[in-house]
C-alpha positions as CSV (number, residue, x, y, z in Angstrom):
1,X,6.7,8.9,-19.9
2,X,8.5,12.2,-19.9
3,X,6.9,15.9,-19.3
4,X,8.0,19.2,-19.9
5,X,12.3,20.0,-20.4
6,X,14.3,20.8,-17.3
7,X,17.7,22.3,-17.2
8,X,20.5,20.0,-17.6
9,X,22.3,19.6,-14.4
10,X,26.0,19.1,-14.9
11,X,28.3,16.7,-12.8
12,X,31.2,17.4,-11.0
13,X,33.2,14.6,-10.7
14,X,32.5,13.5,-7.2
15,X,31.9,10.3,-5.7
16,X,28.0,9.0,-5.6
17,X,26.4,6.4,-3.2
18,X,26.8,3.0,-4.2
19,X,26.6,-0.6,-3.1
20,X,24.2,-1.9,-0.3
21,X,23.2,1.4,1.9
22,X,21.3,1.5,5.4
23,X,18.3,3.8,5.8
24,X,18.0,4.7,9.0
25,X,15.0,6.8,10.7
26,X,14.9,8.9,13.2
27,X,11.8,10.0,14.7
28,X,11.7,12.8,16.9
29,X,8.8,14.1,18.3
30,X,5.4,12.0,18.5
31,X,4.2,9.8,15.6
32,X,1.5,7.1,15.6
33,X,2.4,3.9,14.9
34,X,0.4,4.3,11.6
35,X,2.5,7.3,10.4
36,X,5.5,5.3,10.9
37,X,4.5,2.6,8.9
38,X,4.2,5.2,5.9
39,X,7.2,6.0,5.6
40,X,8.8,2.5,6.1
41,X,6.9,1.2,3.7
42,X,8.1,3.9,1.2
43,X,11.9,2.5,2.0
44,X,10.7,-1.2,1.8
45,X,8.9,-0.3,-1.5
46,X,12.3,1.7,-3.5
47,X,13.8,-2.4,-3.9
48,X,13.2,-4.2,-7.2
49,X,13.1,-7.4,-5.1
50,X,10.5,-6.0,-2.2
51,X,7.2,-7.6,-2.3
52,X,5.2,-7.0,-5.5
53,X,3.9,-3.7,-6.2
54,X,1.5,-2.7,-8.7
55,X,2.6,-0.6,-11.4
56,X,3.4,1.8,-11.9
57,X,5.5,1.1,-8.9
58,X,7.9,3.5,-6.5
59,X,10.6,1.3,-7.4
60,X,10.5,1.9,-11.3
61,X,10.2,5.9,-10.2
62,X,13.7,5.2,-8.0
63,X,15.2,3.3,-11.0
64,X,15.4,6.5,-13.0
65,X,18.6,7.8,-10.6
66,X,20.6,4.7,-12.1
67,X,21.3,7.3,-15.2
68,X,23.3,8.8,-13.5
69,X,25.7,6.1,-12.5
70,X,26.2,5.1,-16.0
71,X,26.4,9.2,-16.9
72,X,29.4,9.4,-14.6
73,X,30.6,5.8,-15.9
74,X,30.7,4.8,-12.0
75,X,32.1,1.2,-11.4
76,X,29.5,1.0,-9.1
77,X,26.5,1.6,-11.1
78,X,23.8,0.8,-8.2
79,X,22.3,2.0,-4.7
80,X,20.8,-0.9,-2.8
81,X,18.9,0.5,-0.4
82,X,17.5,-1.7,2.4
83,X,15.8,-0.4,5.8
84,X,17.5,-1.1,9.2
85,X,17.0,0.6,12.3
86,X,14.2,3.0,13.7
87,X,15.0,5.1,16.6
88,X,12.1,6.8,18.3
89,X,12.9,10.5,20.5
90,X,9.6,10.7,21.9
91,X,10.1,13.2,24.7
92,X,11.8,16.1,22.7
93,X,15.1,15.3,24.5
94,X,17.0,18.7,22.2
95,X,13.9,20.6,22.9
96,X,10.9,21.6,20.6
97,X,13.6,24.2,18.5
98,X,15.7,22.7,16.8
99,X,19.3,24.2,14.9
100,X,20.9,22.7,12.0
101,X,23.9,21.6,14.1
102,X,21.2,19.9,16.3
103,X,19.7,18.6,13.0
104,X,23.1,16.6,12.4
105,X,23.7,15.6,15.7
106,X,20.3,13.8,15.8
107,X,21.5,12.3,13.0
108,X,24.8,10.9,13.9
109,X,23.0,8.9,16.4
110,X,22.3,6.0,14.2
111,X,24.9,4.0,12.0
112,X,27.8,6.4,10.6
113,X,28.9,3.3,8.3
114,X,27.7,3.2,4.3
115,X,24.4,5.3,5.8
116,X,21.6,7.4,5.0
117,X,20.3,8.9,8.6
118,X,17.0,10.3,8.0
119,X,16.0,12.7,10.8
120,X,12.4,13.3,11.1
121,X,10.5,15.9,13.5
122,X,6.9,16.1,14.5
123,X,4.3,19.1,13.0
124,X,4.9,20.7,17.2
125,X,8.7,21.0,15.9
126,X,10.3,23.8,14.8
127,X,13.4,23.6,12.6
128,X,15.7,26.7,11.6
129,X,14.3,27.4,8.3
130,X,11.6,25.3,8.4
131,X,8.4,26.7,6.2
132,X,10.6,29.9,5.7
133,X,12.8,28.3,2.8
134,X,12.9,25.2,3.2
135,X,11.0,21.9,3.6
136,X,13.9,19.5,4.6
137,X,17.4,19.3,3.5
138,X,20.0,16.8,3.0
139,X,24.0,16.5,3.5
140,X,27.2,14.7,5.1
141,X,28.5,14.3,8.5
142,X,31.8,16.7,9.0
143,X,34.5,13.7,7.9
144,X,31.8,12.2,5.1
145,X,31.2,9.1,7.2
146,X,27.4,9.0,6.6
147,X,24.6,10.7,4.6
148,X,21.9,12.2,6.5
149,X,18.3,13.6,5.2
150,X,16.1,16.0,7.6
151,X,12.0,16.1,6.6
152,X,9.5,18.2,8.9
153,X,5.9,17.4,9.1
154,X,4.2,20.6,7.9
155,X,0.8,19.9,8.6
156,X,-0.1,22.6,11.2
157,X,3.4,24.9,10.4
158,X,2.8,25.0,6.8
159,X,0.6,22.9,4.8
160,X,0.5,25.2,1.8
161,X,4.6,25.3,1.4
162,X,5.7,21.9,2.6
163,X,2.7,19.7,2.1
164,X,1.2,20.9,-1.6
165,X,-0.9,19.8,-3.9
166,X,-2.2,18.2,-0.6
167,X,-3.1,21.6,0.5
168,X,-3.7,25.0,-1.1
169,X,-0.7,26.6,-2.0
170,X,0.4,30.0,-0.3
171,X,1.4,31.2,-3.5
172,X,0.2,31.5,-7.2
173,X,-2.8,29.4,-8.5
174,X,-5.7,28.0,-6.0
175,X,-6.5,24.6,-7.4
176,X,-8.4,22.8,-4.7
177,X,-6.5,20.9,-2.8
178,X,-5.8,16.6,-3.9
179,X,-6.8,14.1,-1.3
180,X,-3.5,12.4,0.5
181,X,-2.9,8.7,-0.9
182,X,-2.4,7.3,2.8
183,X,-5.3,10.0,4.2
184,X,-2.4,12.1,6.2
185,X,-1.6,15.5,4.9
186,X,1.4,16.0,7.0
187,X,2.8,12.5,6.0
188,X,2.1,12.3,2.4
189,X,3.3,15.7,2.2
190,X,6.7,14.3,4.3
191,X,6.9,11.5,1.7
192,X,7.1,13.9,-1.1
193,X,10.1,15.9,0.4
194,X,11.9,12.8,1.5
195,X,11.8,10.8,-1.7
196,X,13.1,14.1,-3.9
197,X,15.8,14.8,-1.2
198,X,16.3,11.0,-1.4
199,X,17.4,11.6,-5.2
200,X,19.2,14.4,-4.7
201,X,21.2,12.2,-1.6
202,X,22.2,9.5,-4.1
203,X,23.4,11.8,-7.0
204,X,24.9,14.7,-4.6
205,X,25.9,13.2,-1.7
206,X,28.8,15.3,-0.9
207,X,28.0,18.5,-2.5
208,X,30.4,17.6,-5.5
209,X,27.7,15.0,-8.0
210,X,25.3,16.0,-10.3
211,X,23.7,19.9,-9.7
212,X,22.9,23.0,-11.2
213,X,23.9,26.5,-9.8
214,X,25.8,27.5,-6.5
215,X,26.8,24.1,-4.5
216,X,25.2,26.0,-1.3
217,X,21.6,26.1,-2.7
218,X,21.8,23.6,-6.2
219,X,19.3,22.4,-8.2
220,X,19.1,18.3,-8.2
221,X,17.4,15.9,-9.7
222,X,14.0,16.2,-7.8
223,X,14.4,19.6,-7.4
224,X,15.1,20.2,-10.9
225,X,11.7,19.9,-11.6
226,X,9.6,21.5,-9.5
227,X,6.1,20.8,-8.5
228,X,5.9,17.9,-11.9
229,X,3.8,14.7,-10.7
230,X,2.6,13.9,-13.4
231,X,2.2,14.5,-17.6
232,X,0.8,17.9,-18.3
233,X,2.1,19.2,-15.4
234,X,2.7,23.6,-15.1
235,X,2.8,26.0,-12.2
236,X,0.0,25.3,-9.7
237,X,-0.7,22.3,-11.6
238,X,0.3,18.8,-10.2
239,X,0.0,16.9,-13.6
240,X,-2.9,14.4,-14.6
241,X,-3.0,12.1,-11.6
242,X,-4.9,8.6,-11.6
243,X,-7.4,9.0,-8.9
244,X,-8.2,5.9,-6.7
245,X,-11.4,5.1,-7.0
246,X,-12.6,4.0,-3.3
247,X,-10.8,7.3,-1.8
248,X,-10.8,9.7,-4.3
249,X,-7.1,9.9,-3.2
250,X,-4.4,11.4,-5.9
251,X,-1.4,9.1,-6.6
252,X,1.4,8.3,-9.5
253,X,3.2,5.3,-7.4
254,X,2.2,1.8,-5.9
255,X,4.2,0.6,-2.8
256,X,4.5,-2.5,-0.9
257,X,1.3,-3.2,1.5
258,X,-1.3,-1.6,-0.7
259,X,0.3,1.6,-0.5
260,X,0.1,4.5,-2.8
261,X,2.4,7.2,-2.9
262,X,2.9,10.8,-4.7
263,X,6.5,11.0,-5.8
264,X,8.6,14.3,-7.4
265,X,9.4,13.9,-11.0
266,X,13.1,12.8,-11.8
267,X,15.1,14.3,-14.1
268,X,16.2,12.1,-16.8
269,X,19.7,12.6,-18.0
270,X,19.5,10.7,-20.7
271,X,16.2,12.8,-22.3
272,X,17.2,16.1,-20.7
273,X,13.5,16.3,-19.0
274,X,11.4,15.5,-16.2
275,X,10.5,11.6,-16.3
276,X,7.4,10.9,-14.8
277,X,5.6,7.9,-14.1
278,X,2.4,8.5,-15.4
């Protein structure tokens, strides 16, 4: 189902991911075990072939970015994604202040080869921008060897910018708050800021794919649509969410291991608007 139109973001002729891709996480900082594991399984779950999910599913939510491989008749009109290695930075080795420079360098410690390189910091981390203006970001290493994606957990920084509707917003309306899918504020809220940067990594890898505005700050195909989860979606407003009825918990995706998530909308090429799931 679709909601509400979104501008149409224009491509510009560059190369998009393709073929079998890594994911590789970084963690850095302290995570439990159980935090981990939420975010794995998001990566396990994006695979039509992972174990089977429920619908609707994250999977179907990350088919929607194969409209733009046919939109820019790519030869290669597919991202396999598949998760490989987790490396854990327990001790703050960079310090608990982190640069964007830092950011990268983090990231380059994992494959450099057909790669996405997510860096993620704990909610005792503080990242240049971070809560400020931004929530995480994405790019590509100096010589465009390998992707990399940067998330913060904003739990105690800035729940109300990084981790809504899981938390009041600091702005605008004051809906009460939705209860996380996997019970962790920070994480959910993570998993919402990955998986849009996520689409935005496939479709504008190198700063030169599908966007709207100035390359330095574009709209993509998560972002695009701002704060749309669901149909009937507007500012402050998250969209009609199923509700799971043992937690009480708001989701619109099903992921491998019982999982549920709460994904961005997608913009749609082909419709010109924000697809959403439910």
């Amino acid at each position: 189902m679709a909601s509400r139109t979104a501008p149409l973001l224009k491509y510009h002729k560059g190369a998009l991911l393709h073929g079998r891709t890594s994911v590789n996480l970084i963690w850095y900082g302290k995570f439990t075990p159980s935090q981990r594991a939420i975010v794995s399984d998001f990566f396990t779950s994006l695979s039509p072939s992972s174990p089977t999910q429920s619908q609707p599913s994250v999977a179907a939510w990350w088919k929607t970015t194969e409209k733009y491989y046919h939109l820019a008749n790519s030869k290669n009109p597919s991202l396999s994604l598949y998760l490989n290695k987790q490396l854990l930075h327990e001790r703050y080795w960079l310090g608990k202040s982190l640069t964007q420079k830092q950011l990268v360098e983090l990231a380059s410690k994992a494959e450099q080869t057909n790669a996405i390189n997510v860096v993620l910091t704990a909610s005792d981390v503080a990242v240049d921008g971070f809560c400020r203006n931004r929530c995480g970001t994405h790019g590509a290493s100096a010589k465009g060897k390998f992707t990399y994606i940067w998330v913060g957990n904003a739990e105690t920084q800035c729940p109300g910018y990084c981790a809504w509707p899981f938390h009041q917003p600091v702005y605008g309306p004051k809906w009460p708050p939705l209860i996380a899918p996997n019970n962790d504020v920070g994480l959910d809220g993570m998993v919402i800021n990955l998986s849009g940067l996520l689409a935005g990594t496939a479709t504008n890898p190198f700063g030169n794919g599908f966007y709207q505005g100035s390359a330095k700050a574009p709209l993509e195909a998560a972002t695009a649509c701002p704060g749309v989860f669901a149909k009937g979606a507007y500012p402050g407003y998250a969209g009609d969410l199923p509700v799971d009825s043992a937690t009480r918990a708001s989701y619109n995706a099903n992921g491998v291991n019982g999982r549920k998530y709460l994904l961005p909308a997608i913009y749609d090429p082909s419709t010109s608007k924000c697809s959403t799931l439910v």
